[in-house]
SEMARNU-184031 format. One line per 8 residues: number of its first residue (from 1); their letters; for each residue x, y, z of C-alpha. Coordinates in steps of 0.1 Angstrom, whole numbers, always signed. Example, Ala and Ser with C-alpha at 12.3 -4.5 7.8 and 13.67 -1.06 7.14 Angstrom:
1 = AS = +123,-45,+78  +137,-11,+71
***
This chain:
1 = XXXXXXXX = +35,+238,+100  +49,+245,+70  +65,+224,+37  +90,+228,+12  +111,+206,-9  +132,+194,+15  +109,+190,+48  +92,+206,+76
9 = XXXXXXXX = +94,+234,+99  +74,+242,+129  +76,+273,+144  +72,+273,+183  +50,+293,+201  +36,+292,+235  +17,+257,+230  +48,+239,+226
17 = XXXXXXXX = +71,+263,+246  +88,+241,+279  +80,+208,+262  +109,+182,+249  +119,+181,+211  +107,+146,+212  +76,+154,+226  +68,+177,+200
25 = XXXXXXXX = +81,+156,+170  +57,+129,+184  +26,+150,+189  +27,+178,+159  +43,+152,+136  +34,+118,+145  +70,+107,+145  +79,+75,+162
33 = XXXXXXXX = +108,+66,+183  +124,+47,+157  +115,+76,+132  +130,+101,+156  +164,+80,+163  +167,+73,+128  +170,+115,+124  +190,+119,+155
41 = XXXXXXXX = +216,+98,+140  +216,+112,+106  +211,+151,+117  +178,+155,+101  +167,+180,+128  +172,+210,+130  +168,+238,+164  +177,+269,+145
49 = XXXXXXXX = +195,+257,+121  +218,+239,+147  +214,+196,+145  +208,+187,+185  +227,+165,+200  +201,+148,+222  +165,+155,+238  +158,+195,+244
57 = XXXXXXXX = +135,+217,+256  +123,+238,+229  +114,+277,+237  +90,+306,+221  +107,+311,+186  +130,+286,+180  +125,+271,+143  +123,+234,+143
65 = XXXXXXXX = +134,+223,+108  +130,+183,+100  +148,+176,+68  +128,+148,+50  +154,+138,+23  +167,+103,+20  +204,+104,+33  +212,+69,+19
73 = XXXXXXXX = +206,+56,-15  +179,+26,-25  +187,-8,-27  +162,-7,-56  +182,-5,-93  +161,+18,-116  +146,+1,-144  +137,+20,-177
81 = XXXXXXXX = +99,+19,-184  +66,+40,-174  +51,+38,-143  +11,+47,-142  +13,+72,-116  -21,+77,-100  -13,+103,-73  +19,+119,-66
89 = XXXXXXXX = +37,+148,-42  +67,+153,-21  +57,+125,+2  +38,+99,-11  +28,+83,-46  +0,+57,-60  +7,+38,-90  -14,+14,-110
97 = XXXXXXXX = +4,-18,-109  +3,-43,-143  -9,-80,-138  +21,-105,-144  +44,-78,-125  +57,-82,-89  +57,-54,-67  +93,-55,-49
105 = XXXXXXXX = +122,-72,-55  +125,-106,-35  +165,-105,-37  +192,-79,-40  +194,-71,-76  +165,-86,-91  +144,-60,-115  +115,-62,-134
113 = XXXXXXXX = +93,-52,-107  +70,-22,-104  +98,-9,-78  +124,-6,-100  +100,+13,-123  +88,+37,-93  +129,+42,-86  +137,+51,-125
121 = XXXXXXXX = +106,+77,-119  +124,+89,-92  +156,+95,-107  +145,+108,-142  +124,+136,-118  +156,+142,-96  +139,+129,-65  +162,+118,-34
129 = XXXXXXXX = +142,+92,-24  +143,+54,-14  +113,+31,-29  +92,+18,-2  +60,+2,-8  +30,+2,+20  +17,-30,+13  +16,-56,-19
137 = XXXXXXXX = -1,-73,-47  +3,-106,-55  +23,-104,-94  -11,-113,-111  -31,-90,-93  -33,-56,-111  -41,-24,-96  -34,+5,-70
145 = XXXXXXXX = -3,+4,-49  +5,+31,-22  +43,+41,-17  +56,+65,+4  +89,+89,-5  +100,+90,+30  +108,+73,+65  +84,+94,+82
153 = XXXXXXXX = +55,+91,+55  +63,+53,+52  +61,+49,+92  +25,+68,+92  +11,+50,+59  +22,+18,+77  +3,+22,+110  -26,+37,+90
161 = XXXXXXXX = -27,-1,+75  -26,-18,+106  -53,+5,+120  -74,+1,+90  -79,+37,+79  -58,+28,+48  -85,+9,+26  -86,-10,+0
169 = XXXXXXXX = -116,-20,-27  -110,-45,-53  -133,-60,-81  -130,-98,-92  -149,-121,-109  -158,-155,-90  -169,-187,-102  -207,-196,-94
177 = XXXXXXXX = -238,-176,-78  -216,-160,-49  -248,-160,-23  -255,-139,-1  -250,-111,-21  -237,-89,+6  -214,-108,+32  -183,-112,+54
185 = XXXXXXXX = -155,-140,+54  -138,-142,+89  -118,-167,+87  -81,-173,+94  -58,-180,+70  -21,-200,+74  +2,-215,+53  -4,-244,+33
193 = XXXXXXXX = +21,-275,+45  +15,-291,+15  +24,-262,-8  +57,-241,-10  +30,-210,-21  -3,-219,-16  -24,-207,+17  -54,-223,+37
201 = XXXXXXXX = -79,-213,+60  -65,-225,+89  -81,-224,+128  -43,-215,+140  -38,-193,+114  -35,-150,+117  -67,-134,+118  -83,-123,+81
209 = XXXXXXXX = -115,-109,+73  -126,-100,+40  -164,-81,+30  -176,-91,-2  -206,-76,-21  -222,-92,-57  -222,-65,-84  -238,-95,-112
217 = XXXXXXXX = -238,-125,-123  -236,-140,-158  -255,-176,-156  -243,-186,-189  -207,-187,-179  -216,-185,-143  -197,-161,-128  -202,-139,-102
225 = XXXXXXXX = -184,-97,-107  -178,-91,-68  -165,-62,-49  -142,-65,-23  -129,-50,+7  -98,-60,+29  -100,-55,+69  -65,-74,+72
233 = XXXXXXXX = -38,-80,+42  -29,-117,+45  -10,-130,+13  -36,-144,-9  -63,-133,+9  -90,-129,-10  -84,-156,-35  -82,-184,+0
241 = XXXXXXXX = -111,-170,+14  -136,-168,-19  -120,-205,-27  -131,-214,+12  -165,-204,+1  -167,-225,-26  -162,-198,-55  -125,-197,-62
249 = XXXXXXXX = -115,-165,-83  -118,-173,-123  -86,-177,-135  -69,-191,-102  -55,-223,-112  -39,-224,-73  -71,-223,-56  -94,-242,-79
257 = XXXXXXXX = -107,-219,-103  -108,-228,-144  -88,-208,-165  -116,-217,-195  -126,-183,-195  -98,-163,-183  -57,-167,-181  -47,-158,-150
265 = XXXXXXXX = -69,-144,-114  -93,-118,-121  -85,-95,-95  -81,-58,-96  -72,-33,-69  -92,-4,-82  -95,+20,-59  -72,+25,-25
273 = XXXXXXXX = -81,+51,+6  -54,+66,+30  -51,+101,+50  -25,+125,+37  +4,+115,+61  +14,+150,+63  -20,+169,+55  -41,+149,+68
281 = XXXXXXXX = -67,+151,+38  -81,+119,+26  -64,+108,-7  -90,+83,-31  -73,+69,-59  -92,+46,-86  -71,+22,-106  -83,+19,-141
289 = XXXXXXXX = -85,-18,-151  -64,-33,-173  -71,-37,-212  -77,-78,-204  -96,-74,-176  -115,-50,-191  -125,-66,-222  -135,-99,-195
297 = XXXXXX = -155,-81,-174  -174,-60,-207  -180,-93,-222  -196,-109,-193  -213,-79,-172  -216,-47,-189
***
């Protein structure tokens, strides 16, 4: 297979000679049926430079071209200001997200959000491409957030995150002697009836499970530096479940924790793990903390 700016073309030989287009855009490409429509309907493929008009049978030779650019514009409205990109290429981009900054826009028009910075990026680099985020942060959490520049890397990213190959480690500080100092929460969490925002671990909630490992502890101000990593992606997730333990996040007015020492959750994404959607090379990217967070965590664990 081969890439350029635009997509990717397949040349077919004898392996995928006789077989259906569709067959081969799901096997050599990992394209869903919803991916695949979704080009049908806006000619994205290509049989020789000729846009088929339904399901083929591809033959030794033919080019198979799928054009990857966006055909429709973002709903996203570019917002002047610098992204912190932390990986980057035609198909897919990791940026470090600032605390105190939501990651999408919860209404048409709305900016101030690291997607309207991620679609100014775009457009000062002259990139054709709609803003779509893999998964989210909460608007205090800081850290790495994946995004992918296209439906078909957006469709693989997403699966990736539902069958856990796209992982996520985060560091936080907790209130307390978090004991054991290795250990698992699996505990559901639902929404809190008596809250418009807040969640609970609740027995008919959706399935969350969070690992958890102590990096130190500061008895003076008792608190715990923990590291975490996410098997599900509930909202709130690791704030419910370290509150459910009886060590709520410092910082985290909304699940119990004192803002004493700190002015809002100390929780960083700092490093996130996903395979090249396209390549299929494993892609690390470490988020460095931010200057707050930093000084926190130096003053009470280095």
């Amino acid at each position: 297979m081969k890439q350029n700016d635009r997509g990717l073309e397949l040349l077919i030989t004898e392996k995928h000679a006789g077989q259906w287009l569709f067959s081969v855009l799901k096997s050599e490409f990992q394209a869903s049926k919803p991916v695949i429509t979704e080009w049908m309907n806006q000619e994205s493929i290509q049989v020789n430079r000729t846009s088929p008009k339904n399901n083929i049978i591809l033959k030794t030779g033919d080019r198979l071209f799928i054009d990857l650019q966006e055909k429709t514009e973002s709903s996203v409205i570019p917002e002047y200001g610098e992204a912190e990109i932390l990986f980057e290429d035609n198909h897919m981009l990791i940026a470090n997200k600032p605390a105190g900054m939501p990651t999408h826009p919860n209404e048409e028009g709305q900016t101030g959000t690291l997607s309207n910075l991620i679609a100014y990026h775009f457009q000062i680099n002259g990139e054709q491409a709609k803003v779509r985020h893999v998964h989210r942060l909460d608007r205090d959490t800081s850290g790495a957030v994946v995004f992918a520049k296209h439906r078909l890397a957006h469709a693989i990213l997403d699966r990736q995150l539902e069958t856990k190959t796209l992982k996520r480690t985060y560091i936080a500080a907790a209130e307390g002697k978090v004991t054991p100092k290795k250990g698992t929460v699996d505990s559901p969490i639902g929404r809190d009836r008596s809250h418009s925002v807040r969640r609970r671990v609740s027995p008919g909630g959706q399935a969350a499970v969070t690992h958890y490992k102590v990096q130190g502890y500061h008895s003076g101000a008792r608190l715990s530096l923990i590291e975490l990593e996410l098997e599900t992606g509930r909202t709130h997730q690791i704030r419910v479940h370290m509150a459910s333990i009886g060590h709520p996040l410092a910082g985290d007015d909304l699940y119990g924790g004192s803002r004493a020492l700190f002015h809002r959750q100390a929780l960083h994404a700092k490093k996130v793990s996903v395979i090249h959607p396209i390549s299929g090379e494993e892609i690390i990217a470490e988020a460095p903390m931010p200057s707050d967070l930093a000084h926190f965590a130096d003053t009470y664990f280095s």
